[in-house]
Z-matrix of the N, CA and C atoms (Angstrom, degrees):
N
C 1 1.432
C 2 1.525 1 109.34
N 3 1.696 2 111.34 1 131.82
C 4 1.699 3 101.90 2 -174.76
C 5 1.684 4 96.70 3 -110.58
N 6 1.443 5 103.15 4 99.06
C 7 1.724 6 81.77 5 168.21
C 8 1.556 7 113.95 6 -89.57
N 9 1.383 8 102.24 7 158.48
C 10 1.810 9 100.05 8 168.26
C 11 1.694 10 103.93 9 -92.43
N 12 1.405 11 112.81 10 172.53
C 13 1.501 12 111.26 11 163.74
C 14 1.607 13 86.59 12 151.73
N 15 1.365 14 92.55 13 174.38
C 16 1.903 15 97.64 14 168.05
C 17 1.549 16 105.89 15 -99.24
N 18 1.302 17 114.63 16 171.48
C 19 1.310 18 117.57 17 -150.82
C 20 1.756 19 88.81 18 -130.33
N 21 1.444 20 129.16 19 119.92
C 22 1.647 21 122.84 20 165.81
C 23 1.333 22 117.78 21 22.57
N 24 1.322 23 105.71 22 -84.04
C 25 1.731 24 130.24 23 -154.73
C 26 2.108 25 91.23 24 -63.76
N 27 1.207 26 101.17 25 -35.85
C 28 1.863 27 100.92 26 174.80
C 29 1.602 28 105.67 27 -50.87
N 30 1.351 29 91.86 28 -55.08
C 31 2.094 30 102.90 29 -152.22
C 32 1.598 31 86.02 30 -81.33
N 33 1.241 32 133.03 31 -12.92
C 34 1.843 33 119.34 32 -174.30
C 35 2.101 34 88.22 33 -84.09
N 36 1.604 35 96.20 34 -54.40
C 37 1.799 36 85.52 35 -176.44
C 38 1.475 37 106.91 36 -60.08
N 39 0.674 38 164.25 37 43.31
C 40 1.830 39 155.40 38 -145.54
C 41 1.715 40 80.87 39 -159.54
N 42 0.968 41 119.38 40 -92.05
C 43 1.896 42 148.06 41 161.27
C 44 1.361 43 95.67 42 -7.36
N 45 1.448 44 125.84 43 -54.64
C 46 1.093 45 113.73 44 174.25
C 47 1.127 46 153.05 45 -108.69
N 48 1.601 47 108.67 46 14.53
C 49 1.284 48 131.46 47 151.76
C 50 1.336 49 114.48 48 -72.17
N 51 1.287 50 115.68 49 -62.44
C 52 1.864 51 126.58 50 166.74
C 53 1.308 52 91.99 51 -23.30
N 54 1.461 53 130.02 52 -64.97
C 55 1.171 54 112.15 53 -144.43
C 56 1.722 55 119.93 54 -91.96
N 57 1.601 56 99.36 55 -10.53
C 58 1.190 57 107.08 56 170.94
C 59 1.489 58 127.18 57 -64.71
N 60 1.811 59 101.89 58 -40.13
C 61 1.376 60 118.54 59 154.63
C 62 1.442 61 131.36 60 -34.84
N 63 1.539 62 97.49 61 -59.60
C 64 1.621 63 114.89 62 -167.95
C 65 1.708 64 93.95 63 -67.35
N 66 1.677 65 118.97 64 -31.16
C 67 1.810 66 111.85 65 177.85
C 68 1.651 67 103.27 66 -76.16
N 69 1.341 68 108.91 67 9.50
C 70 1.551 69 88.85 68 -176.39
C 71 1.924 70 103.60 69 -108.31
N 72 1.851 71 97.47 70 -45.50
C 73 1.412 72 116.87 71 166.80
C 74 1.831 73 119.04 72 -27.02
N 75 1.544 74 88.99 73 -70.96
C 76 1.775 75 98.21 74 -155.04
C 77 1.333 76 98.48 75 -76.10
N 78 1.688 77 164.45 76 -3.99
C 79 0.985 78 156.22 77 -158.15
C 80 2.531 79 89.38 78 -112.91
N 81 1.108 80 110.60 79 -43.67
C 82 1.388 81 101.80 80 158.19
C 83 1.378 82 132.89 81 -84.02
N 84 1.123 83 113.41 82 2.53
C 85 1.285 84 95.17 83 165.05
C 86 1.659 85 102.79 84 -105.36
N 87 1.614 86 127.46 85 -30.06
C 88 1.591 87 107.81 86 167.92
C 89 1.748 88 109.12 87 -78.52
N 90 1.121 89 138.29 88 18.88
C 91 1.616 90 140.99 89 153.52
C 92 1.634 91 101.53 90 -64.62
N 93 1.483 92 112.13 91 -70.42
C 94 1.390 93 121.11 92 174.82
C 95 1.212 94 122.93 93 -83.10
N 96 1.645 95 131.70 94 33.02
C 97 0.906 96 123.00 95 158.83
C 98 1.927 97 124.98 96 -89.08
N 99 0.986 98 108.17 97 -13.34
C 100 1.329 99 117.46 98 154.06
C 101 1.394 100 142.56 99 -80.17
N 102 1.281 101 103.70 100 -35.72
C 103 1.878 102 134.43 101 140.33
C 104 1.695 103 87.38 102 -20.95
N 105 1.376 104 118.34 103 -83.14
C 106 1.754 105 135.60 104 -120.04
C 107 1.930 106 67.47 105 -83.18
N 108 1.210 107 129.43 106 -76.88
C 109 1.642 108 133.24 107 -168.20
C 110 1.382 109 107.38 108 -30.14
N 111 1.723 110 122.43 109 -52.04
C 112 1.327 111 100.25 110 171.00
C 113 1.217 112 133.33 111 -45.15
N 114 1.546 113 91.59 112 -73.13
C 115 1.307 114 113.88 113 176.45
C 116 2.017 115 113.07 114 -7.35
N 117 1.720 116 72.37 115 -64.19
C 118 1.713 117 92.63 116 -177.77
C 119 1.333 118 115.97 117 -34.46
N 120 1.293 119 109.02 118 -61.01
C 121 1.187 120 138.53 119 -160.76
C 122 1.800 121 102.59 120 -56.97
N 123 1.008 122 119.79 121 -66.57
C 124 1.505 123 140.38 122 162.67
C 125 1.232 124 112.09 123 -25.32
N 126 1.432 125 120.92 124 -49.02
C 127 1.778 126 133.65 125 -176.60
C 128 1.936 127 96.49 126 -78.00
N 129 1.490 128 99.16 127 -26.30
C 130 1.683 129 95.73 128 -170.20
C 131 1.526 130 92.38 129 -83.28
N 132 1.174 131 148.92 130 -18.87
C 133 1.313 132 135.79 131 -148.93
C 134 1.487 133 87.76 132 -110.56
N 135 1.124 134 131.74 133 -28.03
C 136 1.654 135 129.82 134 179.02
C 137 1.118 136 91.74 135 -88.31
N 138 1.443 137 143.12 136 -36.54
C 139 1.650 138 127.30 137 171.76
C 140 1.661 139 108.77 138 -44.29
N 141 1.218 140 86.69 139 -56.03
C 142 1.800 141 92.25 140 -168.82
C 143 1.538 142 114.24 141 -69.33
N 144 1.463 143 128.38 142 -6.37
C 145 1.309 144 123.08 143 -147.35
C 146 1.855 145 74.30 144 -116.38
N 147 1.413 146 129.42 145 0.07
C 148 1.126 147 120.44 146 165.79
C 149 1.001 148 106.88 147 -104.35
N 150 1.028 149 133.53 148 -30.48
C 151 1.703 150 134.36 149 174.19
C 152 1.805 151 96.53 150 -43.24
N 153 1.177 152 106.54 151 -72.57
C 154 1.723 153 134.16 152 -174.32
C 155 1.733 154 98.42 153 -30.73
N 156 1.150 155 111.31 154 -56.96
C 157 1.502 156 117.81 155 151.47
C 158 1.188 157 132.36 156 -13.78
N 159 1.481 158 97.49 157 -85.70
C 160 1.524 159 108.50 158 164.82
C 161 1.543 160 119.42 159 -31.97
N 162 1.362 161 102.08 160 -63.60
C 163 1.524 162 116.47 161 -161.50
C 164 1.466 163 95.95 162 -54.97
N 165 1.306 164 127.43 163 -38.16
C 166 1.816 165 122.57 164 -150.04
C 167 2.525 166 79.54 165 -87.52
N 168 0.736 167 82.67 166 -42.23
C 169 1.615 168 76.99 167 176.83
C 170 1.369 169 129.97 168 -50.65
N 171 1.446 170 111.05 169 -34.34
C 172 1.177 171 121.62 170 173.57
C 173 1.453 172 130.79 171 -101.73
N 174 1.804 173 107.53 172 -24.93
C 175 1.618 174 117.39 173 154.22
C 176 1.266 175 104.57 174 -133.29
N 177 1.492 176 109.92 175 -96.52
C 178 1.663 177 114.25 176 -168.32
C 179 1.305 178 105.91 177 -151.03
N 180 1.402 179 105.59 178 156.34
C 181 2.187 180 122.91 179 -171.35
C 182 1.047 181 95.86 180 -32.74
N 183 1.535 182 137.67 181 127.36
C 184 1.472 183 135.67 182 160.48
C 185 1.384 184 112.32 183 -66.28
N 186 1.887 185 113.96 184 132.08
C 187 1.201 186 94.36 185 -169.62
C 188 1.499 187 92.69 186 -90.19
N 189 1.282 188 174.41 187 124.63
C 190 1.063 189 158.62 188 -156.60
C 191 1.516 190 113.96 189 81.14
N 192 1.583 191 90.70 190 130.87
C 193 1.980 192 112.70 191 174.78
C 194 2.218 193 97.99 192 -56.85
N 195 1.426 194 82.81 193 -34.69
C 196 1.781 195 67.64 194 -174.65
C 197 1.440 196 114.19 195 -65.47
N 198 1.314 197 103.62 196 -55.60
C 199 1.935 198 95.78 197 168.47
C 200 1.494 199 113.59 198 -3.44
N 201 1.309 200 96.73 199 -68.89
C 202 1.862 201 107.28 200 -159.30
C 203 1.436 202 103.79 201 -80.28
N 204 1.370 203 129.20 202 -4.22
C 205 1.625 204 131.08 203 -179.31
C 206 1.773 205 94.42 204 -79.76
N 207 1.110 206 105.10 205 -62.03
C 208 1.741 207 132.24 206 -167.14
C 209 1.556 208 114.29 207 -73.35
N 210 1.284 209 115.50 208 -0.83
C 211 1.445 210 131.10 209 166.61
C 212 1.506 211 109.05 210 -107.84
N 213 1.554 212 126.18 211 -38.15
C 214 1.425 213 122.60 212 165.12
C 215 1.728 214 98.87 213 129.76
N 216 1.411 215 110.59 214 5.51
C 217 1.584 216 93.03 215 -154.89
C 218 1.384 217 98.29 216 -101.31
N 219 1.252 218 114.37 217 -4.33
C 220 1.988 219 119.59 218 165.54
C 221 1.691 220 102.22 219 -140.05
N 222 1.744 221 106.13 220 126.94
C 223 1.575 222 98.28 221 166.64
C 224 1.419 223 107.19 222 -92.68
N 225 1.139 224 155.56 223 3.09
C 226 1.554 225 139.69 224 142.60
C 227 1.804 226 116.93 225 -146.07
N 228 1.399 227 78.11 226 149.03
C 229 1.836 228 91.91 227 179.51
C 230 0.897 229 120.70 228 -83.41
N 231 1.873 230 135.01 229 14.81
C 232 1.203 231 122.62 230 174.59
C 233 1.193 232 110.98 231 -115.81
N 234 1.613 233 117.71 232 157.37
C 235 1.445 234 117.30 233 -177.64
C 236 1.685 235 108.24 234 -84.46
N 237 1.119 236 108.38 235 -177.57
C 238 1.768 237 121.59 236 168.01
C 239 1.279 238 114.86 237 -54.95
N 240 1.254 239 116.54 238 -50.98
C 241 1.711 240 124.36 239 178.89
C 242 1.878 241 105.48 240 -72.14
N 243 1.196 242 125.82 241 3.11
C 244 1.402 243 133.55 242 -172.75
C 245 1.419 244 146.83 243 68.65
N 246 1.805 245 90.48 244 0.19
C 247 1.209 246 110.54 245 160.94
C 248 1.693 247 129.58 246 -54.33
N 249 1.319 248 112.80 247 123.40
C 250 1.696 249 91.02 248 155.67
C 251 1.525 250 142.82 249 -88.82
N 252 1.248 251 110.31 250 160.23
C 253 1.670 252 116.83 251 -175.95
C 254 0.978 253 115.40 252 -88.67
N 255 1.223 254 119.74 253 145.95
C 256 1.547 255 128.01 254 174.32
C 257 1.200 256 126.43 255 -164.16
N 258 1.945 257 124.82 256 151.79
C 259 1.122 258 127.63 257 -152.27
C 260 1.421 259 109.74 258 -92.66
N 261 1.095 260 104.36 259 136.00
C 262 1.723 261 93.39 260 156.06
C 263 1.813 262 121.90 261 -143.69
N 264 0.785 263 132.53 262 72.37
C 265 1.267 264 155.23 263 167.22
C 266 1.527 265 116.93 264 118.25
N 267 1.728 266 95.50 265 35.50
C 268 1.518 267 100.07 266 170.12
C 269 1.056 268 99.75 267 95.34
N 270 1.160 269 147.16 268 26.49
C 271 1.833 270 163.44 269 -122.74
C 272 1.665 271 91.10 270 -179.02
N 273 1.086 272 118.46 271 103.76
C 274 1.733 273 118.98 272 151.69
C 275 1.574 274 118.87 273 -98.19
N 276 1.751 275 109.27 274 137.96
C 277 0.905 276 103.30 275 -168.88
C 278 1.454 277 96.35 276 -150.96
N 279 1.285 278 131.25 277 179.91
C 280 1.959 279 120.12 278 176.42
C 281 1.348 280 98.47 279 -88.38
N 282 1.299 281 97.14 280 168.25
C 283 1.753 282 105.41 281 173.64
C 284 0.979 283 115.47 282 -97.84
N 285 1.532 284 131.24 283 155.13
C 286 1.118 285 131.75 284 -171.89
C 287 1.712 286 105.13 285 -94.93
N 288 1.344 287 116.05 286 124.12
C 289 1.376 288 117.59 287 -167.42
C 290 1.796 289 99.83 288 -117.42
């Protein structure tokens, strides 16, 4: 009788390549997962520092992140890394937590 199929010693080497991979994978991508949040964060604070823009164009410097939440021109004040943003003389920047 010829069966086909893989045989143990196949599916253990298989098992342990995967897994050698997955020890190489998951330790770089949580290294740069804080990397990628800044980053984020940085593109969100120039998002908003154009929003802030807007707003002084159409009335006046918002004194407050809520202004610009409660007018429509940003739906949230926090960045990727979970910091929040905030104004200070028309200048957005994160807060120091």
């Amino acid at each position: 009788m010829n069966q086909k199929g893989f045989t143990l010693i196949e599916m253990l080497i298989v098992l342990v390549v995967i897994s050698v991979l997955m020890l190489i994978a998951i330790p770089n991508v949580t290294k740069h997962n804080s990397l990628i949040n800044e980053k984020g964060c940085q593109a969100f604070i120039k998002t908003v520092q154009a929003q802030v823009q807007a707003y002084e164009m159409e009335k006046e410097t918002p004194a407050t992140i809520e202004a610009l939440k409660t007018e429509g021109y940003i739906s949230t004040s926090q960045c990727p890394n979970g910091k929040e943003v905030i104004i200070t003389d028309g200048v957005v920047s994160e807060s120091i937590q």
